[in-house]
N, C-alpha and C positions, 0 to 999 in steps of 0.2 A: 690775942688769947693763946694759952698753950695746947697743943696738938690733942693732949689726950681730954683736954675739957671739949673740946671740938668736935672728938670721935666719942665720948660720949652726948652733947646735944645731937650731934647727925642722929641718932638712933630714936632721940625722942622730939626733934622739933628737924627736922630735914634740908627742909624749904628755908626756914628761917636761918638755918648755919650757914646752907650757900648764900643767901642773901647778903648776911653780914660778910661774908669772903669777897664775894662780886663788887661789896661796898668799899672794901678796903682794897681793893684791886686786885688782878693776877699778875704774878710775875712769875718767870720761865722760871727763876731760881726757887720760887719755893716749890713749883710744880714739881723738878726734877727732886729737891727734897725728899715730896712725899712718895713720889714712885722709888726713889732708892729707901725708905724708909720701910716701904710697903715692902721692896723684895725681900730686904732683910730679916721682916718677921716672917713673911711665907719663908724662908731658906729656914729659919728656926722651926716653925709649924710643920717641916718633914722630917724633922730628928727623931719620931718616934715609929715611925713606919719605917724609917732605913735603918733605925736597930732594930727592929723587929725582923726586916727581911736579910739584914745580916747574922743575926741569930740563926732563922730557919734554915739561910741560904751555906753556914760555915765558912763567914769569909771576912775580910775585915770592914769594919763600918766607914772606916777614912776613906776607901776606895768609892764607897756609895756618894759619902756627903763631899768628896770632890769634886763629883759630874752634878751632883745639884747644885754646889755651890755657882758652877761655872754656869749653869742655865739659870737659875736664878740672880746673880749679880751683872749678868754680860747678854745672854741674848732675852730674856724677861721683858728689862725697860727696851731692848729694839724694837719686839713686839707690840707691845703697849703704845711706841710712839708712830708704828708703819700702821695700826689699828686705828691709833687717832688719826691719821693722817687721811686715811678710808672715809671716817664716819665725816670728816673734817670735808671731803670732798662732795658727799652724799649730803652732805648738811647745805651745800651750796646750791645745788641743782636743787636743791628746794626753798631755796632763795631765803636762810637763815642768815640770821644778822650773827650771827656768833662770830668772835673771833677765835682762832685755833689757839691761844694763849688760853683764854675761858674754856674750851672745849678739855683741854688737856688739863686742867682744873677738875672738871667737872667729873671726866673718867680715872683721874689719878687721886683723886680726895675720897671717889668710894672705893676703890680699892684697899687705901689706905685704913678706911673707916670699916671696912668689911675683912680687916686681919683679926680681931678677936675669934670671932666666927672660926675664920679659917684655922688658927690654933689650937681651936676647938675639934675642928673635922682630923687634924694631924691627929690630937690624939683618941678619939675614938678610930682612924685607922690604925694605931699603932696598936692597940688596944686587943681589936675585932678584925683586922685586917678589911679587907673590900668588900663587903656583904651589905645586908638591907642595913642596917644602922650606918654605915660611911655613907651610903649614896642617898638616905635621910636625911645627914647633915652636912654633906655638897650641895643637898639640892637646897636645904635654909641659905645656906652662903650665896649660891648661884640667885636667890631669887631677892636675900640682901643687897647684894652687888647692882645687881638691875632698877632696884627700886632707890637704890641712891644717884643713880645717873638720871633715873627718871626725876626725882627730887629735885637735882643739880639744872636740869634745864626746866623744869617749873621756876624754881630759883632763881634763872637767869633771866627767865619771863617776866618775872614780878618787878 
């Protein structure tokens, strides 16, 4: 199936997307996929808050979306994979049948799944800068984010 029909079922059938992923197997290569697929809308999702803080700030925008570019395409997926590696070891000591293939599935497909959102919070920061309405709709994302991992191993469970 194609990516964006996928992130939209994730949204209204959760359990049942990762189900049919888990069915069709995990492979390292399309995990990395989606986690570089995911940075690169988060790298898009902050072009409107760094021209806005370039505006404010008098300075050029290119200097901003160079140092995001660089953390979002280079140290983003390092995070992502030292974090799964964490949850990956926590997951052991409680004697989870998961494989770290699946695990990184599971936290790399809601990330992926949870970039509209995040496009969304880019441009009400770009908008509204960091006030109640951004940290409104961080906290939609952040609470998207977590209920798709939570999904992803219900998913794995089933």
């Amino acid at each position: 199936m194609s990516v964006v029909v996928n992130i939209s079922k994730t949204y209204y059938k959760p359990i049942q997307t990762y189900s049919k992923m888990f069915a069709a197997g995990a492979s390292e290569k399309e995990n990395l996929a989606y986690l570089v697929g995911a940075c690169i809308i988060s790298f898009v999702a902050q072009w409107p808050a760094q021209s806005r803080q370039a505006f404010i700030n008098q300075q050029s925008v290119d200097e901003l979306m160079g140092a995001i570019l660089l953390s979002n395409l280079f140290l983003l997926p390092l995070i992502f994979y030292l974090v799964s590696a964490f949850i990956f070891i926590f997951a052991k000591i409680f004697r989870s049948k998961i494989s770290g293939v699946e695990l990184r599935l599971i936290i790399f497909w809601a990330y992926l799944a949870a970039t509209p959102i995040l496009l969304f919070v880019g441009l009400v920061e770009g908008f509204f800068g960091k006030n109640h309405q951004y940290f409104i709709v961080a906290g939609l994302w952040f609470s998207v984010f977590f209920a798709f991992i939570y999904s992803g191993f219900k998913g794995r469970s089933e």
